[in-house]
N, C-alpha and C positions, 0 to 999 in steps of 0.2 A: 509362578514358575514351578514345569516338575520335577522335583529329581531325577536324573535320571540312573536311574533301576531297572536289571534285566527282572522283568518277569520269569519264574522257571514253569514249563508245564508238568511239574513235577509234585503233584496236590496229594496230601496225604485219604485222601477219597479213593483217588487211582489206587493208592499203594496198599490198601485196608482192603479194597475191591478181590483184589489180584490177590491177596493174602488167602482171604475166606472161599476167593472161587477154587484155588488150588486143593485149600484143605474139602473146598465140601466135594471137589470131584474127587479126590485118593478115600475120602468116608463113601462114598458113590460106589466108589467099585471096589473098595474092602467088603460092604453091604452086599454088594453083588457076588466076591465070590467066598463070601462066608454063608450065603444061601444056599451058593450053589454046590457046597461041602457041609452044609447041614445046620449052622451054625450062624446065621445073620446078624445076631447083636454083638458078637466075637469078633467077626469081619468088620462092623461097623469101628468096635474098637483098634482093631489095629489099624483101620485106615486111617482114623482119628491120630494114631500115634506116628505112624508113615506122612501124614498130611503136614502136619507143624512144620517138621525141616523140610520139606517138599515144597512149602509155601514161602518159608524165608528163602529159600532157592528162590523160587520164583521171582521175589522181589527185587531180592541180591544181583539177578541175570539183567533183569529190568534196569534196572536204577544203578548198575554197575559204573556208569562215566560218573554218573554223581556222586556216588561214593568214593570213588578215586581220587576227588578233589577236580 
């Protein structure tokens, strides 16, 4: 007999996923417009620094009922 247990589609793959694509698109276009202002590994870094809280957003937005209880 199985317990019965809600499965959640709520897989920490998804949420690591979601995490890394936020930050490597905000390092994407910090690289891009620290190019395009002279300066591309500068731009790389502030997007890398804009990306972290931009990605916990992202997840936060995502997963917001879960979190709520």
């Amino acid at each position: 007999m199985m317990p019965d247990t809600a499965s959640s589609p709520h897989s920490l793959a998804s949420a690591s996923g979601l995490l890394l694509g936020a930050l490597g698109a905000a390092m994407g276009v910090g690289a891009l417009l620290g190019w395009a202002a002279g300066s591309w590994p500068m731009g790389l870094l502030i997007g890398a620094i804009v990306g972290i809280p931009a990605g916990a957003l992202a997840v936060y937005l995502r997963y917001r009922d879960y979190f709520d209880g």
